[in-house]
Structure formats: structure tokens, C-alpha cells
N, C-alpha and C positions, 0 to 999 in steps of 0.2 A: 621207373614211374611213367615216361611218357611212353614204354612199347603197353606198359597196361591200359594207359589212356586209346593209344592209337586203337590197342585190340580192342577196346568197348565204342570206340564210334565207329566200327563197321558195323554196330547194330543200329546204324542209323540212317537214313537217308541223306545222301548230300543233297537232296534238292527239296526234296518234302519234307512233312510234319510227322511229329510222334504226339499222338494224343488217346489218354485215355479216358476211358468213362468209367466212374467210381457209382454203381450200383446197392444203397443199402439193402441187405436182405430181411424181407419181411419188418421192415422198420418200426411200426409202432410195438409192434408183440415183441421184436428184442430189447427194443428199450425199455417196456417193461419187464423183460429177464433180466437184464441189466441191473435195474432196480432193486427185483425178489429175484433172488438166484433161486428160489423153491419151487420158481414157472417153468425153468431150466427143461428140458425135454416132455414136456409137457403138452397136450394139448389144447394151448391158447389162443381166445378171440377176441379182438376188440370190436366190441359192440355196446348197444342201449336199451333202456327199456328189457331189461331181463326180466322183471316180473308182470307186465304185462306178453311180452314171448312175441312182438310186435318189432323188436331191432332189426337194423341192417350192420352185418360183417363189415367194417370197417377193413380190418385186414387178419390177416390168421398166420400161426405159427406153423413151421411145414409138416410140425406133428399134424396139426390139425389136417392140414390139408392130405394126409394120407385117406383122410376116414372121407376125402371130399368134398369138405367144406372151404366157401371160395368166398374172395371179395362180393358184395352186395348181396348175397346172399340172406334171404329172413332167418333171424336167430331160429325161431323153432327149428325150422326145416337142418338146419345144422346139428340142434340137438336131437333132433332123430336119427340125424347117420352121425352123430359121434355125442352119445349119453354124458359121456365124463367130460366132456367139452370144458373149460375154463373159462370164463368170461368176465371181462375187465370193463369198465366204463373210461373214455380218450381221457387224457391228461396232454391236453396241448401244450401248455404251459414247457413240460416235462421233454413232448419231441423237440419243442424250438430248441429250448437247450441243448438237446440232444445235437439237432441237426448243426447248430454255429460253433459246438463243441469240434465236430466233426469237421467242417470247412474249414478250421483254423487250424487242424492236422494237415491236411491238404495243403496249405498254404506253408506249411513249412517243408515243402516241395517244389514248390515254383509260385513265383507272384500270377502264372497265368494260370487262374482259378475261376470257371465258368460255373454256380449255381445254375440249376433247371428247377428244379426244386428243391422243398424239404428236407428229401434222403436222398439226391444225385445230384452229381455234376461231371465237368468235362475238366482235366489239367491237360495241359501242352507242356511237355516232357522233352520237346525236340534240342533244345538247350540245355538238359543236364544232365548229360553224357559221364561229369564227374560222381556223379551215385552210383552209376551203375550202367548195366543195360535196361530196357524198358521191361521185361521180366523182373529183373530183381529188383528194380521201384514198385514196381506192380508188386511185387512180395512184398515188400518192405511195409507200404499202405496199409495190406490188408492187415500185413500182423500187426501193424502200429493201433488201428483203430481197433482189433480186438485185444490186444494186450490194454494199450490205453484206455477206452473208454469202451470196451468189452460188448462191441458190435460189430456182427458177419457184415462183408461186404462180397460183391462179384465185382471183378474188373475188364474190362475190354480194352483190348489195345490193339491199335487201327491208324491207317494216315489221317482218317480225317473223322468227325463226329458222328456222322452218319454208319458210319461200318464200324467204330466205336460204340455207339451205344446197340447195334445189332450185334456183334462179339458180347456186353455184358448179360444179354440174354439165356448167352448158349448155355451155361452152365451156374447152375443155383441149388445150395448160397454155394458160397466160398470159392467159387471158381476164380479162374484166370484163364481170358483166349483171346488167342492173338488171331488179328482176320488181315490178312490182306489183299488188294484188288487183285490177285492170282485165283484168291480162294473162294471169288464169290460163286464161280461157276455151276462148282460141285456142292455150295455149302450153303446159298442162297438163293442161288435160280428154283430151286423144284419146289421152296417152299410157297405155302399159300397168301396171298397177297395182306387178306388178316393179320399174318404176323409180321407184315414191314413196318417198319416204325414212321408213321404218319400217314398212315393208311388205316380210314376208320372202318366200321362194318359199313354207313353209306356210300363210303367211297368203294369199298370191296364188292358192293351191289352194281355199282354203275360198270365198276372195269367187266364185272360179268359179261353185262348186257353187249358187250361189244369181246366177248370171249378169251378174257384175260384174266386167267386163275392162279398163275404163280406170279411168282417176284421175275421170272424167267421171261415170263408171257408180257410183261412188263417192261422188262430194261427192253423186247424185240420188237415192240407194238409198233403200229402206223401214230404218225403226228398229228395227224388231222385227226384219226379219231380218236387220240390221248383227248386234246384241244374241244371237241364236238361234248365231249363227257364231262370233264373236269377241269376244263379253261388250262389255264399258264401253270395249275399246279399240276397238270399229268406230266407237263413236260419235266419239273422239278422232281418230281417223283421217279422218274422215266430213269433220268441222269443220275438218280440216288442209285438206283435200282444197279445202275452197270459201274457204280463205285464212286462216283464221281460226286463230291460237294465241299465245295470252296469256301464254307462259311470256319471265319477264324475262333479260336475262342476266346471269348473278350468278356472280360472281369468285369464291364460297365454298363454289360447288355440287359441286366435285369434293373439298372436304374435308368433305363433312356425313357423320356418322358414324350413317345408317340402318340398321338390323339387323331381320332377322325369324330367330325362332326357333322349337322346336320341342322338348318336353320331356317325361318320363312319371316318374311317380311308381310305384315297382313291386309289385305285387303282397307281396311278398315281399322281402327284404333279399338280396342274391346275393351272390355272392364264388364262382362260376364265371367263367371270361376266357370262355370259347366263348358262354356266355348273353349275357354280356353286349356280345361285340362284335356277336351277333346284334341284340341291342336298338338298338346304336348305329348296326346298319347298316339296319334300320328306320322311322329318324329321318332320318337322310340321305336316305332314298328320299321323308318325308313332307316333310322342309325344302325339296327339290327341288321338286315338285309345288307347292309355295307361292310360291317362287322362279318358277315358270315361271309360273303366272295371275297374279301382280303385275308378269309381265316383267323381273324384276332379277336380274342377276348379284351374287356376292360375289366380295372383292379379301381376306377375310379369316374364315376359319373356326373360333370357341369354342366348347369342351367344356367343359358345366359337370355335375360329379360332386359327389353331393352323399350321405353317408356315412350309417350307422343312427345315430351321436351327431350328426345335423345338423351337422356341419362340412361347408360347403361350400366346395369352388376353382371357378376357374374360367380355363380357359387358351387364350389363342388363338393360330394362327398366322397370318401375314400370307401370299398367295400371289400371285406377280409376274401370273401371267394370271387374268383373271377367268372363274370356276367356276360350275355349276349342276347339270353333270348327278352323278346319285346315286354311282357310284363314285367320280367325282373328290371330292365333298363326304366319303364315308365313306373313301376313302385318307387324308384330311386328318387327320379325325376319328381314326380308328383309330392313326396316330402321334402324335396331341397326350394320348391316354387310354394307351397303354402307357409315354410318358415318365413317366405325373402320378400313375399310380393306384394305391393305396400296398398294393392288395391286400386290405383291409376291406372287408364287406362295403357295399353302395351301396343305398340307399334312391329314390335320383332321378340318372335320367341324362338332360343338355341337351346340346342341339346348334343351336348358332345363326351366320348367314349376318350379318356386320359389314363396313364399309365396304361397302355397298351402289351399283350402278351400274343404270342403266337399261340394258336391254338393247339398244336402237338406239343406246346414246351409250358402250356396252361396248366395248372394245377390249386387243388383246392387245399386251401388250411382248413381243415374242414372242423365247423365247429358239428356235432353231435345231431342238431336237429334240423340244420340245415342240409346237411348228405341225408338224411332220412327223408325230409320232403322230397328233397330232388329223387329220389330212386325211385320216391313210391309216383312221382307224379309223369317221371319219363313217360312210359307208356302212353297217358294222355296226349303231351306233347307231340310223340309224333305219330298217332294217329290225327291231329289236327295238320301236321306237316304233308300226311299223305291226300287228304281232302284238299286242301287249300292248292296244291301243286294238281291235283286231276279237276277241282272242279273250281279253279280263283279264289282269291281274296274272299269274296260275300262268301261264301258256303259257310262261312264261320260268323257267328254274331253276335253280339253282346245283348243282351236280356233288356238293358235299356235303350235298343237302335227296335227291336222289336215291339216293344210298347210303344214306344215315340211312333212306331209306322201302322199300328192299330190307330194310335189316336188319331191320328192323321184322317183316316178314313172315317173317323165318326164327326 
């Protein structure tokens, strides 16, 4: 018994971590196979609005995706490259289950159980050498969760999360790959900087502009001008890039309760509503801008009003998808101060961004019409993001700062 123990902890590092990343494949579409074994090999989408032909691709089955059809995608345009397409309307209710179903597998693997989302998380495996080797936990998982509760998964096994969740990429579904810091050379340097995990397309735009195309081009870059392009996260990205990220995984990181905020003290005591939701919608636009160079999204938005006899409240609301840009944060805001505000005049008005997410580990619970606006409305976004960055702030204006400055001149 112990030369079979001895022989399975040389698949382990004496000094480092064993950690895997648990990949759902295709997650809402299998849990709907799950549900109708009749969608079983089939090609199925989850999407909305099917009879108006108006939906966006939630997610697709990889039948589906042979014929092409991909996340965000408009329903029509999918039922034109694949006719027989199937299509389901979300059933959230149905994933949560699915997904807590799934993490309480997991957990009877090791107590260190990192959610990211949904359908993935990170387990630290470095301690239980008595299963097995980290292959055949990695096997064990997957068939556990499709025998059990009859969903693919990919696994990545890696020292650290980073080169973990880049291994559960490589092979989909049902894979299993092991990466280690030997193996980045040949098997993540040539790739393109697009596909490193925290690497969006705008950040894939700026490493351009200073002639950095792979992941390669990346871990060998100059500091200064990582730093010149993307602040303290190139260098973060830099050190992923050649293997290197020290973050543990911890079971408590999705309930830590980080907030940034954003506050003013006013000139003057007010008891105008138009002034002051102006002010509030000033603060949302500064809370944002803070939120985007720290990279974190909010899952939760407080209004604190604080009155000319210094009586202060302060009231938040909780919001199912996580938030950052300025109107969603001032829509928030602007209902949590017309419920609260008693109409006296206000001395100091806050606005702060709670239950904090990092922005690569962000993810949406996405209710049906809520990912539909956002897809359809991206594009405006950031052509507003490109004006505003080539010609300031003013280039952009609100319909009622424009009337207000006619009247003015008459």
C-alpha cells in the first residue's frame, strides 16, 4: 500500500500545486440533452424570439456548430447555414440546477472548490494523491459528471489556473490536457494573443499597435511598453503569458464583498430632482472609468444620500448580470434615489460599485432579454467609446444638454 502511494506522489510536485480547471462543454444545450435525450446528437440552439427570427445564439450544440453556427449569433442567419437547426428558449432556473448539481460533484473531490462561473471552475488537487494521479481524478470527474448527472465536460491540468484554464481549451468537449510550464513554448508562444485567457479583442488591438501578435510576442515584450498600452495589467498578462500566476484557489473568492466608490460633497445643499440626478449621473460615468482601469465589474449598486442635518442612508440593489458601463450603473442608481429620497435638501451624494468581479472571471446569468439587448446594442457602445477617446468627453451629448444650450441663446 505505501510503495503504491509513494508511486502516485511522484505525479506530484514537491514544491508546487496540482490544479485543475473543470470546463462544461457546451453547457446550456447539454443540459438540455440531459433533460430530452431526443436533442441527443442533434443540432441544437438556445435562443429567443424564434418567430419573430430576431434571437441571438445563446449557446449551440457542436452538432450545431459544424454547419457554423456560433455564440451571438442572429437566429435567422443560423437558420440559413443549418435549416434543421433546433431551437429551445433558456430555462435558467434548469442551468442553476444544473450548475450546483455539478459543483457538489466536484466537492466531493477536494474542499478546494474555486466557481468562475455557471459551468466552470478551478479544484486544487495538490493534496489528494490518495485518488489517484491527477489524470485519473481528471478521468474520474469527467466520467462522474457524465455518468451522474449526464454532462460533457473538458479538464485542464496545470500548476497553476492560468495554464489550467488555457489546457481546458485545447480539446472540446470531452477532453483532458495536461500543460505544463515546459510546454508553453511550443504549445502557447505561436499562438495569437486573442486566444490567451484575459486577453480581450481591445486589448489584442493595443498589443498590436506596439507589434505584439502572439502569446510569444508577449511573455518577450519591453516593460515600458507593456506599461505605455495597458498599465500594470500588461505586466500581469506578460508573467501569465511565460507560465507564471501565483493566485491560489480559494472557495471564498466569489463571496468577498469588494466595492469601489465614488462620492461629492456639494457645493450647496440642493433639493432640485433634475440637478441632482444630473450629479448622480456624473458619478456613474466617474464609478465606471474606475471600474474599467481596475478591470472589475459590479453584481451590486449603492446610493448613499446624505442630507443638510447629516443624516445619512445608504441603499443598494443587487443585479443578476454584472455591470460597468455608465448608463447601466446610472439606470441602477437613478431607481435606488427616486425610491429613498425624502426630498430634503442633500449635502453629499455616493455611488458605489459592491460585490465586485473581475472582469476575465465576469460572467452573465443571462436572463433571455437582457443578452439580446446587450448584443444588439454593443456596436453603438463602442463606436461611442471610439469618438469619445479621439475627440473627449463633449463629442457625445445628451438631447437634453443640447436643448438646454439652444435655449440659452435665445
Amino acid at each position: 500500500m505505501y510503495s503504491q502511494i509513494n508511486e502516485v506522489t511522484s505525479f506530484y510536485p514537491k514544491n508546487g500545486r496540482v490544479i485543475l480547471h473543470v470546463d462544461m462543454n457546451s453547457f446550456f444545450a447539454s443540459v438540455e440533452m440531459a433533460y430530452d435525450s431526443s436533442l441527443k446528437g442533434e443540432p441544437l440552439a438556445i435562443a429567443g424570439n424564434e418567430e419573430e427570427r430576431k434571437g441571438i445564439i445563446v449557446t449551440c450544440s457542436y452538432e450545431a456548430r459544424k454547419f457554423g453556427v456560433k455564440t451571438t449569433m442572429p437566429l435567422w442567419e443560423a437558420k440559413k447555414l443549418c435549416p434543421q437547426l433546433i431551437v429551445k428558449r433558456p430555462n435558467f432556473d434548469r442551468y442553476r440546477k444544473a450548475s450546483s448539481a455539478m459543483f457538489e460533484e466536484l466537492r466531493q473531490y477536494s474542499e478546494l472548490v474555486e466557481p468562475v462561473s455557471i459551468d466552470e471552475g478551478y479544484i486544487d488537487i495538490t493534496e489528494c494523491y490518495e485518488l489517484g494521479t491527477p489524470i485519473e481524478i481528471a478521468q474520474s470527474i469527467q466520467n462522474r459528471l457524465l455518468n451522474q448527472l449526464d454532462l460533457p465536460c473538458s479538464i485542464g491540468i496545470a500548476p497553476n489556473k492560468f495554464l489550467a484554464k488555457m489546457a481546458s481549451d485545447m480539446k472540446k468537449p470531452l477532453g483532458i490536457t495536461v500543460l505544463r510550464k515546459r510546454d508553453i513554448h511550443h504549445l502557447l508562444w505561436p499562438l495569437p494573443t486573442i486566444e490567451m485567457h484575459g486577453v480581450g479583442a481591445k486589448s489584442a488591438e493595443k498589443l498590436a499597435t506596439i507589434n505584439i501578435h502572439t502569446i510569444g510576442d508577449l511573455a518577450q515584450a519591453n516593460d515600458i511598453q507593456l506599461r505605455a498600452v495597458l498599465g500594470i495589467r500588461g505586466i500581469q498578462l506578460q508573467e501569465r503569458a511565460n507560465g507564471i500566476d501565483p493566485r491560489p484557489v480559494d472557495p471564498e473568492a466569489g463571496k468577498e464583498n469588494k466595492s469601489v466608490g465614488s462620492s461629492i460633497t456639494l457645493p450647496r445643499d440642493i433639493t432640485n430632482q433634475s440637478e441632482l440626478l444630473d450629479i448622480l449621473e456624473n458619478l456613474a460615468i466617474s464609478l465606471s472609468d474606475r471600474l474599467k482601469r481596475k478591470r472589475y465589474m459590479t453584481k451590486n449598486v449603492a446610493v448613499i444620500i446624505r442630507y443638510k442635518d447629516r443624516k445619512t442612508i445608504s441603499r443598494g440593489r443587487k443585479i443578476i448580470n454584472p455591470i460597468r458601463k455608465p448608463v447601466d450603473l446610472f439606470h441602477a442608481a437613478k431607481i435606488l434615489f427616486m425610491q429613498n429620497w425624502d426630498g430634503n435638501p442633500v449635502r453629499l451624494l455616493g455611488l458605489s460599485a459592491q460585490d465586485i468581479v473581475d472582469e476575465d472571471e465576469a460572467y452573465e446569468q443571462l436572463d433571455l432579454f437582457t443578452y439580446e439587448k446587450a448584443a444588439q446594442k454593443e456596436p453603438l457602445y463602442q463606436a461611442i467609446d471610439t469618438l469619445v477617446n479621439k475627440y473627449g468627453k463633449k463629442v457625445v451629448r445628451k438631447g437634453s444638454e443640447l436643448q438646454k444650450g439652444e435655449n440659452d441663446k435665445k
